[in-house]
Every structure is written in C-alpha cells, then in structure tokens.
C-alpha positions as CSV (number, residue, x, y, z in Angstrom):
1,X,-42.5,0.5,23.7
2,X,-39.0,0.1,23.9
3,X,-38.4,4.0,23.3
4,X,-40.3,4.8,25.2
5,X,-38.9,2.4,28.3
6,X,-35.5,4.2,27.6
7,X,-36.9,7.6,28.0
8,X,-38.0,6.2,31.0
9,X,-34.7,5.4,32.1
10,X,-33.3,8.6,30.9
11,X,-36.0,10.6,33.0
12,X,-35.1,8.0,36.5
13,X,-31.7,8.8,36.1
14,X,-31.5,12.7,36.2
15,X,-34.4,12.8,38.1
16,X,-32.8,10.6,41.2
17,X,-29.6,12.6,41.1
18,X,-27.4,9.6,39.6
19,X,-25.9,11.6,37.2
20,X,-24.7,14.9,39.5
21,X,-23.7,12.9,42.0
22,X,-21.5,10.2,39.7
23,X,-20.1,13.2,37.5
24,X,-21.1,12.0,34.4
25,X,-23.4,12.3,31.5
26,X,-25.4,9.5,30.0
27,X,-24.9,8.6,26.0
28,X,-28.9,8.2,25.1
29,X,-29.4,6.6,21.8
30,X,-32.4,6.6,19.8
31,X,-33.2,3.0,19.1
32,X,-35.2,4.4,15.8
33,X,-34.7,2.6,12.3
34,X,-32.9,5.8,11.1
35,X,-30.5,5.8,13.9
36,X,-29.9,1.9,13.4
37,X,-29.4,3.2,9.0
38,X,-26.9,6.2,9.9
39,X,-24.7,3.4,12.1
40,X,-24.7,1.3,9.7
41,X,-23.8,3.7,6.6
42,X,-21.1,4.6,9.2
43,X,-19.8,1.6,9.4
44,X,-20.0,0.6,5.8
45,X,-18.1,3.7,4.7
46,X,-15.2,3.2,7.4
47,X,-15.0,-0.6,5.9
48,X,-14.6,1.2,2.8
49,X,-12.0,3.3,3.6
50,X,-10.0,0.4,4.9
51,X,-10.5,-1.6,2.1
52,X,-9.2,1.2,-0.2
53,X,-6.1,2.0,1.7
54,X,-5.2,-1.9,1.8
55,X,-5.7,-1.6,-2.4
56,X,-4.3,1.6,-2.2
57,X,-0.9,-0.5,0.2
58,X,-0.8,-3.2,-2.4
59,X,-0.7,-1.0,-5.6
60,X,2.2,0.8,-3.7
61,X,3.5,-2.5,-3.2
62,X,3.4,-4.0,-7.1
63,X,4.8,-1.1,-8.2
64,X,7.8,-1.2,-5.8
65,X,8.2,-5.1,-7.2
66,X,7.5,-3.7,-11.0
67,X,10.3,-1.1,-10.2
68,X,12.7,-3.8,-8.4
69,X,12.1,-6.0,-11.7
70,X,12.6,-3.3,-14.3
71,X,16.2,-2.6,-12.4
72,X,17.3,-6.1,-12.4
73,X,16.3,-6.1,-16.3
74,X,18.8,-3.1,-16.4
75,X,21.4,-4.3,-14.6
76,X,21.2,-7.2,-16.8
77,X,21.3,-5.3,-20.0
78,X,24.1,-3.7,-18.6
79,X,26.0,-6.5,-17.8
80,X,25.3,-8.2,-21.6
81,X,26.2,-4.9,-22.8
82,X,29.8,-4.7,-20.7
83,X,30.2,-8.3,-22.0
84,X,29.4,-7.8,-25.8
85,X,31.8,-5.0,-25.4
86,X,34.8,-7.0,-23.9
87,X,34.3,-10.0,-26.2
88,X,34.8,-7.0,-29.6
89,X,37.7,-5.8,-27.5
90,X,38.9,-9.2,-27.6
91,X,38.3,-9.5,-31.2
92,X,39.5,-5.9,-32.6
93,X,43.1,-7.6,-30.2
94,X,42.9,-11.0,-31.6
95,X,42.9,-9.2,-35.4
96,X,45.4,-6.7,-34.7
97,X,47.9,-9.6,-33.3
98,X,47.2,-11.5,-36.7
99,X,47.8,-8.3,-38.9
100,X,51.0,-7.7,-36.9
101,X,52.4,-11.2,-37.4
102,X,51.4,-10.8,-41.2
103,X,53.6,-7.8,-41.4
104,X,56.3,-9.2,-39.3
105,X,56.1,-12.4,-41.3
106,X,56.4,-10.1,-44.8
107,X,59.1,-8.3,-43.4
C-alpha cells in the first residue's frame, strides 16, 4: 500500500508539471526490504571503515610512543656509556699519578 501511494505521488508530480516548472528532479526511493538491506550494508561498511582507520590512527600512534621510548632508552644507554667511560678515564689518571709518584719517590 505504501508503494504504491509513492508511485502515486511520483505519477502527481510529473504529471502536474511540478517538476519542469521547479527545475528539478525528484530522488524516488523504493521503500522495499531490499532497498531498506543495501542501506543498511552501506552504512555498516562505512562504520567499518571508520572504525579501521581510527585502529589503523592509534597503531600509528603506539608505534610513534614505542619509537619515542626506544630513543630515550638510547639516549640513556648513551649517557651510562659516556659516564662509565669518564669514570675509567678517571681511573687509568688516578693510577698513572700513583705510578708516577712511585717512580719519583724511588728516584
């Protein structure tokens, strides 16, 4: 019934002129349970779509933190590094100063 009211409509309208004289078309949608499925499946596969680029946006973002983190861990190592290699310095220095105050004390 309600199809067939809209084709009704559809028929009044170009029949009376309406549509020439306004300059425009009319959208007419089926109001049948396959139309009403293909909207839906529409829909549901544009919801989709979002939702994978918003994982897709946070993966992107994890692995920019992951990266951030493993650079800190790097510039940390390096720092330790730089710091185990000025406290040897300081060492190898402190041992030569004995050795020469050895030989300076022999002499």
């Amino acid at each position: 019934m309600v199809l067939a009211n809209k084709i009704t409509q559809f028929t009044e309208y170009f029949s009376t002129g309406l549509a020439k004289s306004e300059n425009r078309s009319i959208e007419f949608k089926c109001t049948c349970p396959k139309m009403w499925a293909k909207e839906e499946e529409e829909e549901e596969e544009e919801e989709e779509e979002e939702e994978e680029e918003e994982e897709e946006e946070e993966e992107e973002e994890e692995e920019e933190e992951e990266e951030e983190e493993e650079e800190e861990e790097e510039e940390e190592e390096e720092e330790e590094e730089e710091e185990e290699e000025e406290e040897e310095e300081e060492e190898e220095e402190e041992e030569e100063e004995g050795r020469l105050e050895m030989l300076t004390r022999s002499c």
